[in-house]
N, C-alpha and C positions, 0 to 999 in steps of 0.2 A: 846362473843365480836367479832368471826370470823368474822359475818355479815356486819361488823362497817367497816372491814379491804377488803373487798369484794368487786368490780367491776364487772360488765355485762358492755359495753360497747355500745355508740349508733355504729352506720354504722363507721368502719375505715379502713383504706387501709393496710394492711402486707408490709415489704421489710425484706430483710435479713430471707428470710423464710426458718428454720431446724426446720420441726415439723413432719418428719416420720422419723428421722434417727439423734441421736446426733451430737453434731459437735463443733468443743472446736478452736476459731480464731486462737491459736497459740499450738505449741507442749509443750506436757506439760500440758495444762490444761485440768481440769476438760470437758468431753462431757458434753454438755446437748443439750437438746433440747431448741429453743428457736423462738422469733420474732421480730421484730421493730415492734410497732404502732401507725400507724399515726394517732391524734386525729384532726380534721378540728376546728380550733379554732373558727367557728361557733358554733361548737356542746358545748355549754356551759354549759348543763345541765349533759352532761358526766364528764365535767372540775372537773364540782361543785362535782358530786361523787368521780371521784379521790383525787381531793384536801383534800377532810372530812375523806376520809382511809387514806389517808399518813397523816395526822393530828393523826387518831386514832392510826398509829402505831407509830408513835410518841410518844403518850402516854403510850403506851405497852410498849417503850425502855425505858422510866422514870422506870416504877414500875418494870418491868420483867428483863431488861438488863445493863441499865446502871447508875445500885447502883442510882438510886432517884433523875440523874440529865442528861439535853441533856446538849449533845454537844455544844458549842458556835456556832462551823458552822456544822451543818448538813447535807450530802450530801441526795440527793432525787433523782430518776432515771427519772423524768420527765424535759425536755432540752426544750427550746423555738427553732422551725426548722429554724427560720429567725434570729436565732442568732448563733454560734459559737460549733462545739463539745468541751467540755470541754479535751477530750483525748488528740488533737492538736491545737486547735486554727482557725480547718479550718472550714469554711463553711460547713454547711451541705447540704446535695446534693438537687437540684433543687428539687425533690418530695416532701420536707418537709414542702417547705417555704407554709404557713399560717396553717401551725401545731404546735400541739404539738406533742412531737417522745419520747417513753420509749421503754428500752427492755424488756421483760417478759421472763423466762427460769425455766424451769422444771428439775430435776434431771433425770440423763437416767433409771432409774429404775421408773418414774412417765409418761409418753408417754402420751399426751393430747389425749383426744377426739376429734376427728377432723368431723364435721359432714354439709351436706348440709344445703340450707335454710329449707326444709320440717325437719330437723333432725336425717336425715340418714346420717349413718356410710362416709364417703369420702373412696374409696378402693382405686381406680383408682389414684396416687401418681400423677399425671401430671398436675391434675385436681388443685392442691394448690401450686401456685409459690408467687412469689415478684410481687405485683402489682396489686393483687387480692384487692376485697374488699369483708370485711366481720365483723363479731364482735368478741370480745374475753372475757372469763373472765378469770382477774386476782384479785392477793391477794397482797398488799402491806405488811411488815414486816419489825419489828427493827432486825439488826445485830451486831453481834461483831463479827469483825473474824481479825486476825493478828495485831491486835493492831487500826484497824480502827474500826468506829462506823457509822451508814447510816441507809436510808432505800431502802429497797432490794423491786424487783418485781416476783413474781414466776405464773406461764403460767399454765392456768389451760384450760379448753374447747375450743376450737375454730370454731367456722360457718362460713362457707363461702356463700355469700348473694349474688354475683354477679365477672363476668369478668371486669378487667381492663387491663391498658396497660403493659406488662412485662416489670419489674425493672434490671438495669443490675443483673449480677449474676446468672441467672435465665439460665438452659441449651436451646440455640437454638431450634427451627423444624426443623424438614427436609425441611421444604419448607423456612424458612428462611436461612438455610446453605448449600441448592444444589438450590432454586429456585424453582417457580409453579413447581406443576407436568404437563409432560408431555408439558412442554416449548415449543414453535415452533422455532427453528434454523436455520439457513443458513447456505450453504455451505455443500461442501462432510464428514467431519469429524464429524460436528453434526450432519450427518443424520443416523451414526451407532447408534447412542442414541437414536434416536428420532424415533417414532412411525412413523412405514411406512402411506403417505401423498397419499390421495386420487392425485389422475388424475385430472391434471386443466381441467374444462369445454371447450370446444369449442378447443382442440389442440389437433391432431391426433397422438396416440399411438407412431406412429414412429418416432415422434416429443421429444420423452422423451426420458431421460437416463435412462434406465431399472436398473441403480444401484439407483440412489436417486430419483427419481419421480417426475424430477423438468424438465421443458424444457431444451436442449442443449443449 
């Protein structure tokens, strides 16, 4: 019945990405690994697959978890992005809206496979941020745990299929936190930084300040 509970994803975008290194939102909790996924509420034949696993584990918290009966309200980890987080009440952030947005999280002892689109290994960490797009597979599953009852998502493979624009959270470049390299600057104090400046055309040597390369 795994298969019933099992997603491959079409093309969706990552945010909130800890998928080399655990990471737990508050002290105290549980590390895992984990993601947000954006599903483009075009992508309908993905929809249709999610909605049929969370249905089938659905049926698994009937018979396997919760003694032969659901919930009256059953929470599900899949949130409309043009409507509301259920955490606060607030909007959810401009990248969502005409999505659908679930997390997916791996136990730190279960580390996904994180692989290009050919299907090579990802080494290079830099290479997988927020804002990426790529596919994912996850597993839908019933839960009981501290007195509540739901269905859970847990992060299994991930590919990455292409560059997008980085999502906040995501560490700076150097070239976005100091600027181009090798900038051209004015004045005496950014010319100690700045790569010694060819000799303008047509002004005679004696004509420069032999400290910054720029006419008197």
């Amino acid at each position: 019945m795994d298969h019933l509970t099992n997603v491959t994803t079409g093309e969706v975008r990552l945010s909130y990405v800890h998928l080399f290194k655990p990471y737990a939102a508050m002290q105290g909790q549980e590390e895992k690994y984990s993601c947000t996924v954006l599903v483009p509420k075009t992508d309908t034949e993905t929809m249709a697959r999610i909605n049929a696993a969370i249905e089938a584990a659905r049926q698994r918290g009937i018979t396997d978890k919760w003694n032969g009966q659901c919930p009256p309200i059953l929470p599900t980890p899949v949130y409309d992005g043009d409507g509301v987080r259920p955490s606060d009440g607030m909007a959810f952030g401009a990248e969502c809206k005409g999505h659908w947005v679930f997390t997916a999280s791996a136990k730190a002892d279960y580390p996904p496979e994180i692989v290009d689109k050919m299907g090579n290994p990802i080494i290079n960490q830099s290479e997988v941020y927020s804002g990426m797009y790529g596919r994912v597979n996850v597993r839908f599953f019933p839960y009981t745990f501290g007195g509540k009852k739901g269905i859970g998502c847990g992060l299994g493979p991930v590919q990455k299929l292409r560059d997008g624009e980085a999502l906040g959270g995501s560490a700076p470049s150097a070239a976005q936190a100091f600027g181009a390299p090798q900038q051209a600057q004015s004045g005496y104090a950014a010319s100690q930084y700045a790569q010694p400046q060819a000799a303008p055309q047509n002004v005679p040597q004696s004509a420069l300040n032999p400290i910054t390369g720029v006419p008197w």
